[in-house]
N, CA, C and O atoms as CSV, one atom per row, in Angstrom:
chain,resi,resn,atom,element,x,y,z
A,1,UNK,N,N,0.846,-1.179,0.000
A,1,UNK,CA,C,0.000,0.000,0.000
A,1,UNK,C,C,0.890,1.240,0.000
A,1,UNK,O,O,1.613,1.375,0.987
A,2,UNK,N,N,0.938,2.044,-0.834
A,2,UNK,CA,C,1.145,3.409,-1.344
A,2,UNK,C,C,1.161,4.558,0.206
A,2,UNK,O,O,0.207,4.495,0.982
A,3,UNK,N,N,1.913,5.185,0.378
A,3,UNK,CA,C,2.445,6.251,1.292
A,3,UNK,C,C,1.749,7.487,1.144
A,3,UNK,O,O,2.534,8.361,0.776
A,4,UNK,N,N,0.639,7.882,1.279
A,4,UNK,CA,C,0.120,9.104,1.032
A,4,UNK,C,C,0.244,10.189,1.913
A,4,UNK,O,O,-0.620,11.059,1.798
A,5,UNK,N,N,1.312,10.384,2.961
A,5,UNK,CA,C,1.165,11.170,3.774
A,5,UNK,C,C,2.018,11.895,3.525
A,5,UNK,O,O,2.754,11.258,2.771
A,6,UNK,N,N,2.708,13.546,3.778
A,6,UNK,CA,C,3.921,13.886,3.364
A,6,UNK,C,C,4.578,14.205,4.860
A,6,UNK,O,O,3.972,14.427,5.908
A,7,UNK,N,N,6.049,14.155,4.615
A,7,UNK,CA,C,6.657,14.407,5.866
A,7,UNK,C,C,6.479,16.307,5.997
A,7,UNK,O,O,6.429,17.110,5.065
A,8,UNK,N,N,6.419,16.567,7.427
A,8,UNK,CA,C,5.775,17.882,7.587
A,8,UNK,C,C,6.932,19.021,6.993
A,8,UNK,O,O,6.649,20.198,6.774
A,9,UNK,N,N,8.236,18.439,6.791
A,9,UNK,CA,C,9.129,19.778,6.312
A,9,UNK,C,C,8.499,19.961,4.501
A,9,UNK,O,O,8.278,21.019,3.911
A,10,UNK,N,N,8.366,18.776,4.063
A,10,UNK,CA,C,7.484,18.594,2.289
A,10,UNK,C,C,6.351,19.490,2.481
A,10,UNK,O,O,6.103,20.388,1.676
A,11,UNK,N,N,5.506,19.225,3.751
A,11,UNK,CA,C,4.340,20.199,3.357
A,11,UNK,C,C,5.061,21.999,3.647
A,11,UNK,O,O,4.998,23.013,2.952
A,12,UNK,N,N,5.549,21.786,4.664
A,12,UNK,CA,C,6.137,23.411,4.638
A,12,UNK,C,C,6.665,24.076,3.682
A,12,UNK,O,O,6.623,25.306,3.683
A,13,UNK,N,N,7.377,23.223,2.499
A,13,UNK,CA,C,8.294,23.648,1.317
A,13,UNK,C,C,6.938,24.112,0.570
A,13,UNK,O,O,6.759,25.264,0.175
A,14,UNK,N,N,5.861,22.892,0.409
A,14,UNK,CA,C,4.775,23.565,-0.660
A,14,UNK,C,C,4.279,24.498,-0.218
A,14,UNK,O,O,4.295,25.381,-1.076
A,15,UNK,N,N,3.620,24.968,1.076
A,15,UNK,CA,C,2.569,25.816,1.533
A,15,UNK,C,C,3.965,27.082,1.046
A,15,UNK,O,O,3.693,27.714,0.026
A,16,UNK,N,N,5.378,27.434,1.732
A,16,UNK,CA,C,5.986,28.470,1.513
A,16,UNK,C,C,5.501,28.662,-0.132
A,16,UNK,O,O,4.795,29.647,-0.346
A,17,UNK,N,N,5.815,27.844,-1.218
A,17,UNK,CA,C,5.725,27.977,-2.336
A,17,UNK,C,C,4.510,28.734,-3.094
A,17,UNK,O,O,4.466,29.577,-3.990
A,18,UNK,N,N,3.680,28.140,-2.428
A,18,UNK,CA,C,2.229,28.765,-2.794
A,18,UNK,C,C,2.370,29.882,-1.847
A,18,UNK,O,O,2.612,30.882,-2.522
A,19,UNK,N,N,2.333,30.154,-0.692
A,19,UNK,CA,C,2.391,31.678,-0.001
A,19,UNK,C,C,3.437,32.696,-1.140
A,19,UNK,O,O,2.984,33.747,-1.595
A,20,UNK,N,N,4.609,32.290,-1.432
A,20,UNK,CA,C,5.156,33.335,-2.526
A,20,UNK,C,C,4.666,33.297,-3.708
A,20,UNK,O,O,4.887,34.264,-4.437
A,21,UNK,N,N,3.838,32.127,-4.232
A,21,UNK,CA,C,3.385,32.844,-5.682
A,21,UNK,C,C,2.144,33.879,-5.071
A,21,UNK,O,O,2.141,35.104,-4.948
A,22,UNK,N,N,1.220,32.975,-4.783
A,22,UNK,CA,C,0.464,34.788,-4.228
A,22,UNK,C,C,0.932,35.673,-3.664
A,22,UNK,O,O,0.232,36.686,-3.645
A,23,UNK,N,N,1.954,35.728,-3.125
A,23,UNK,CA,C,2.473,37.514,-2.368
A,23,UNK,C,C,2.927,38.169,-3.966
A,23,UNK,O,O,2.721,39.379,-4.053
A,24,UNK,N,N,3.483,37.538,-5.151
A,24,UNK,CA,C,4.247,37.859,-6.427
A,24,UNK,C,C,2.928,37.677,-7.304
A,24,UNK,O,O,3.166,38.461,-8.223
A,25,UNK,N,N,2.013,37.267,-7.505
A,25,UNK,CA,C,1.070,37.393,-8.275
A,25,UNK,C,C,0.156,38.491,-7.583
A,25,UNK,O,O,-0.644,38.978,-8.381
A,26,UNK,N,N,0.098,38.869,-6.624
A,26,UNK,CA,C,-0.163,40.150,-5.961
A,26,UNK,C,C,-0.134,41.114,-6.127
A,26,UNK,O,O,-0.982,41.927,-6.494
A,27,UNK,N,N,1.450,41.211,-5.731
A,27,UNK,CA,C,2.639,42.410,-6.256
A,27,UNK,C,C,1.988,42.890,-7.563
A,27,UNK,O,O,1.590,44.050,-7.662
A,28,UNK,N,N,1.846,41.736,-8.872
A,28,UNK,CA,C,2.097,41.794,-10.129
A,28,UNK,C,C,0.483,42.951,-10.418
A,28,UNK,O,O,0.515,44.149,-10.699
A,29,UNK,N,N,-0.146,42.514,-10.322
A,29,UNK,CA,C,-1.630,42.882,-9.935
A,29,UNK,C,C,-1.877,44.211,-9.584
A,29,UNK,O,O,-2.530,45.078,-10.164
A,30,UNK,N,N,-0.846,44.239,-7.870
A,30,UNK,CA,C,-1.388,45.550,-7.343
A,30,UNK,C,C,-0.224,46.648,-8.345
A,30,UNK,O,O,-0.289,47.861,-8.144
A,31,UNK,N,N,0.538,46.231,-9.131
A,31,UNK,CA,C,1.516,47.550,-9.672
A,31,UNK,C,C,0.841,47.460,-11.326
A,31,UNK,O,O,1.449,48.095,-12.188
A,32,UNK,N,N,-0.279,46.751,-11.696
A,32,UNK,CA,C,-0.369,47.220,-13.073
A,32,UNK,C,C,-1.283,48.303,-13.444
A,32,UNK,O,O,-1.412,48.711,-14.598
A,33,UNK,N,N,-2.043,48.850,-12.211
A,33,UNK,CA,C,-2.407,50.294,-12.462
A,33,UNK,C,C,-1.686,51.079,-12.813
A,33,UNK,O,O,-1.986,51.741,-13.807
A,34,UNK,N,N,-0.206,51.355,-11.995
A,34,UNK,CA,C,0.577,52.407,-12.322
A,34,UNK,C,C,1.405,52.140,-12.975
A,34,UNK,O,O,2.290,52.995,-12.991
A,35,UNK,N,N,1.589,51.210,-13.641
A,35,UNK,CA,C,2.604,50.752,-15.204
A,35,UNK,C,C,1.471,51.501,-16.150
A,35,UNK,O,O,1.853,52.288,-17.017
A,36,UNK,N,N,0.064,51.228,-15.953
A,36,UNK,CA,C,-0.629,52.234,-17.202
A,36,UNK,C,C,-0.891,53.785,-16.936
A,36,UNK,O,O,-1.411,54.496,-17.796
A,37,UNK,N,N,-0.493,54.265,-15.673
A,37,UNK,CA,C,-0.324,55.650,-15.162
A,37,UNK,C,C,0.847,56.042,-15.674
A,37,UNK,O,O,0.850,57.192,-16.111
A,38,UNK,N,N,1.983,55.349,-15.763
A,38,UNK,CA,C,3.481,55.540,-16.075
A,38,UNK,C,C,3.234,55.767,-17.378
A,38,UNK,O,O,3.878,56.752,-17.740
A,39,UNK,N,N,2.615,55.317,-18.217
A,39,UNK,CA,C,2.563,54.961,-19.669
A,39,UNK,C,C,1.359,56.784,-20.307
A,39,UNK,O,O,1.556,57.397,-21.357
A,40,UNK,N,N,0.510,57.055,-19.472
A,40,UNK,CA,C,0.043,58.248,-19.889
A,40,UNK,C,C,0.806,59.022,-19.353
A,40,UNK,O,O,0.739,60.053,-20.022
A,41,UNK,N,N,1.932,59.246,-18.041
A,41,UNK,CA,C,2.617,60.374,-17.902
A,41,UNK,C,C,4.071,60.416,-19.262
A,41,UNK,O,O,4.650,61.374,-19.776
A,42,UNK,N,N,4.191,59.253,-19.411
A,42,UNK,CA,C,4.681,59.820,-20.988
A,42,UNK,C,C,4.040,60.126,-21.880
A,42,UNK,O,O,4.547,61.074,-22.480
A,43,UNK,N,N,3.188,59.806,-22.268
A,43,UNK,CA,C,2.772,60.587,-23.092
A,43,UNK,C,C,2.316,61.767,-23.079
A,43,UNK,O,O,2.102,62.269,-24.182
A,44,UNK,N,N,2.035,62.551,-21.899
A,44,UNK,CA,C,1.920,63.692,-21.183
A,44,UNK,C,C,2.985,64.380,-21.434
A,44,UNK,O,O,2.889,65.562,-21.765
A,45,UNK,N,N,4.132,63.779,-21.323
A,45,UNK,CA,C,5.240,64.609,-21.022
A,45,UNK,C,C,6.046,64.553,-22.475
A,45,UNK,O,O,7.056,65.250,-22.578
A,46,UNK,N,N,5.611,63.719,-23.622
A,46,UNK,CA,C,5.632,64.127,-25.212
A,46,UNK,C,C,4.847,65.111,-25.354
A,46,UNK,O,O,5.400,65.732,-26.262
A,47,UNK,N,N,3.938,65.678,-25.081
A,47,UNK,CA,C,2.676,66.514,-25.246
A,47,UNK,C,C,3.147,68.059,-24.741
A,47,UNK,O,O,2.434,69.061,-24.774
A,48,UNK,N,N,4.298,67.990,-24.350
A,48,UNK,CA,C,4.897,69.210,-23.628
A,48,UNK,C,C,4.427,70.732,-23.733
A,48,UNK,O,O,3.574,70.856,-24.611
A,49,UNK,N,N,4.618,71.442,-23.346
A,49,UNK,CA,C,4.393,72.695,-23.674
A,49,UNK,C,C,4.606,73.431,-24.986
A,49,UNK,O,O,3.860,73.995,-25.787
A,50,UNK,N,N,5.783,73.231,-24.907
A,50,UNK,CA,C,6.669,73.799,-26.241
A,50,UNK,C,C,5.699,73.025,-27.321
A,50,UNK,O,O,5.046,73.764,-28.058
A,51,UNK,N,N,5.565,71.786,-27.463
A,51,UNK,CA,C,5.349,71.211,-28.464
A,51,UNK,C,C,3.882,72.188,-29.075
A,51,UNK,O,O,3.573,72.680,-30.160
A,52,UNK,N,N,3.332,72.126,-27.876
A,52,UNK,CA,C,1.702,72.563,-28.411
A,52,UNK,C,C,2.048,74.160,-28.693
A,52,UNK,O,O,1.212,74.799,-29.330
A,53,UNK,N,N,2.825,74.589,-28.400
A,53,UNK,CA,C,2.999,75.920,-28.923
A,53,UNK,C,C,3.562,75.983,-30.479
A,53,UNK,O,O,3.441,76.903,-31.288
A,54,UNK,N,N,4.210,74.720,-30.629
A,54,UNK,CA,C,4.555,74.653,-31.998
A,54,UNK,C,C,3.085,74.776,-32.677
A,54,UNK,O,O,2.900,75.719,-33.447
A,55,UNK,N,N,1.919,73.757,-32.391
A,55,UNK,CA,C,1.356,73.472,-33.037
A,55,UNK,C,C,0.454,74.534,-32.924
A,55,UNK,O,O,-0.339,74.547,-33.866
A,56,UNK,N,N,0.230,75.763,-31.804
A,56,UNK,CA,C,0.088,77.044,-32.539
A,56,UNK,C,C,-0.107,77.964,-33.091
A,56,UNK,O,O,-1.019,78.769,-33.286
A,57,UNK,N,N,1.471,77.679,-33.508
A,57,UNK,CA,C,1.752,79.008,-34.744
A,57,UNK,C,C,1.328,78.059,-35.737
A,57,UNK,O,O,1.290,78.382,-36.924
């Protein structure tokens, strides 16, 4: 008959494993608002002053 139990340091290795992919799938999650905030302050900051004064005259 087959061993289905794991020794308790095996379960600690998985549970750590799964506790860091969700703290990093988290992370990933809670920062992709401001990767698309980052992404309109450039283009904000192509949009410059000067520029629109070019466009003007």
């Amino acid at each position: 008959m087959a061993r289905l139990a794991l020794p308790a340091a095996h379960l600690a290795i998985i549970a750590f494993s799964f506790t860091l992919a969700a703290v990093g799938m988290g992370a990933f999650v809670a920062t992709l608002p401001s990767a698309s905030a980052v992404d309109s302050v450039v283009d904000g900051v192509a949009a410059s002053p000067d520029a629109a004064g070019d466009d003007a005259q």
